[in-house]
C-alpha positions in Angstrom: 146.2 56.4 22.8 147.6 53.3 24.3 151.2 52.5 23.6 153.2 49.7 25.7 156.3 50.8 27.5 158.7 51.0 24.8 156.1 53.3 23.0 154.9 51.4 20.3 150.9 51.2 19.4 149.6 47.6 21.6 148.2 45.5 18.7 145.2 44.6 21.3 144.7 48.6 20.2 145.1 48.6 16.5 142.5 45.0 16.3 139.7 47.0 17.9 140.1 50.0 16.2 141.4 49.0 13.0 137.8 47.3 11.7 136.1 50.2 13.2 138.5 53.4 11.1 138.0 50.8 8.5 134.4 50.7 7.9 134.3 54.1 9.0 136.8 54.8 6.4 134.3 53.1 3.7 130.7 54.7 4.8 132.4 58.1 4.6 133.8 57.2 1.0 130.0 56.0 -0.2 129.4 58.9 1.5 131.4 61.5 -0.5 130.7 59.7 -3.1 127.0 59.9 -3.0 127.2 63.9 -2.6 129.7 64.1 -5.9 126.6 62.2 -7.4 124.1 63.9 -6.1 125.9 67.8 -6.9 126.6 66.2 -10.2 123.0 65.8 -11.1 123.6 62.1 -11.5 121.2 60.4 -8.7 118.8 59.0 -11.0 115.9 57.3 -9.2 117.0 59.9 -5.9 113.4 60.6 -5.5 112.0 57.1 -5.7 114.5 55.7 -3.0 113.7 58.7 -0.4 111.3 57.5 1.7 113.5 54.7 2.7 116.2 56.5 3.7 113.8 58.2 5.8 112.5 54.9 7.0 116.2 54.5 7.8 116.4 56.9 9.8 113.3 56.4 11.7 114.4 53.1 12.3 117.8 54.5 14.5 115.9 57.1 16.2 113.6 54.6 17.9 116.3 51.8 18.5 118.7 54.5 20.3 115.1 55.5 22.4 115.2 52.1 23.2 118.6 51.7 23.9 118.6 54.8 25.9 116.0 53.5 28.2 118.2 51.1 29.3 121.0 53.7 30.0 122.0 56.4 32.2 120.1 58.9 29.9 116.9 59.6 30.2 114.8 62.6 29.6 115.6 65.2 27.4 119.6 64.1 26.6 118.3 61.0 25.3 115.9 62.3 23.2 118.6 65.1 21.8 120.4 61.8 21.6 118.3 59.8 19.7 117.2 62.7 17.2 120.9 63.1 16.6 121.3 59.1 15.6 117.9 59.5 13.2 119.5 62.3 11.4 123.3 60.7 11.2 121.7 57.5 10.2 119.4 59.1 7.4 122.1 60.7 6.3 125.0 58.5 6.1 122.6 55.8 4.9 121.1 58.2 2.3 124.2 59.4 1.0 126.1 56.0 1.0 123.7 54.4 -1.0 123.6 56.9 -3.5 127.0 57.1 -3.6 127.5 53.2 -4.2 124.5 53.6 -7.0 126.6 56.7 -8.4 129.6 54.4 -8.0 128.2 51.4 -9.9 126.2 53.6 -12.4 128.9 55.9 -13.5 132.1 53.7 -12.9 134.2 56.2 -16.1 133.9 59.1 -13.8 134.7 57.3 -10.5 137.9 55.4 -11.7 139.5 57.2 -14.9 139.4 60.5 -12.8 141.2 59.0 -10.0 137.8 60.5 -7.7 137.4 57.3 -5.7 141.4 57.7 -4.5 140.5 61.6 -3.4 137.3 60.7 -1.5 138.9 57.5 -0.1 141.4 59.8 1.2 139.5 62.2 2.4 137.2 59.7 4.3 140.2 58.0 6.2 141.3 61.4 7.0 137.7 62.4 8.8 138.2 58.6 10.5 140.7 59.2 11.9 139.9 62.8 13.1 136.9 61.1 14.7 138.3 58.5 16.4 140.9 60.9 18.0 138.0 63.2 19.3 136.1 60.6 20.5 139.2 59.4 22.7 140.1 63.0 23.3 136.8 63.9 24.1 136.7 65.7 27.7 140.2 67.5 26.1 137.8 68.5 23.1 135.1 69.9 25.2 137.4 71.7 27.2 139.1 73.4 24.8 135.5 74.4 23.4 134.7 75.7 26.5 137.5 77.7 27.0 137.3 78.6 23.4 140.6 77.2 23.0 140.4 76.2 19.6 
């Protein structure tokens, strides 16, 4: 991470990756959210809102093909690639909208049992695990490698 001299966090730092963790942060809560509602049995209309979330993620696959054509990747990596973003994207998209309908549709369980603090928690938590492997990533791969985690 980059810190000035004296050790303290650059603020050029913390205004690029602040909005990032921070939406992040908020997908991941919808997220959660949409899998309480879903384990719950409380996605009403799940069915009926499917094929957009696979329509979603059809849509990410072919823009990261695209985008990977006018990359370094090519072949096989950016296909692994681009199936990757499809999937992430039907997913996070999938669950965060069923977690914002869950959200809106059953506010009683959300607030009164304090869930929305846990999975708001939990969310900036895996942000800000993510963000740290992504800047740590050749240290991450290494240790995996190694098996040194």
């Amino acid at each position: 991470m980059a810190t000035s001299a004296n050790g303290y966090l650059e603020r050029d730092v913390l205004a690029r990756a602040g909005p990032l963790i921070g939406a992040t942060t908020l997908a991941l809560t919808a997220a959660f959210m949409g899998i309480v509602g879903i384990a719950s049995g409380s996605a009403t209309g799940l069915v009926g809102r499917l094929p957009l979330y696979v329509l979603a993620g059809s849509v990410g696959f072919v823009a990261a093909v695209l985008a990977a054509e006018h990359s370094e990747y090519y072949g096989r990596p950016a296909l692994v690639t681009a199936a990757g973003v499809g999937v992430v994207g039907f997913v996070m998209i999938g669950l965060g909208t069923e977690g914002v309908v869950y959200g809106l549709t059953n506010p009683d369980a959300v607030v009164a049992s304090h869930l929305s603090v846990y999975l708001l928690s939990a969310a900036m938590i895996a942000s800000g695990l993510g963000y740290w492997t992504v800047r740590n990533w050749r240290d991450v791969t290494t240790a995996v490698n190694t098996s040194g985690l």
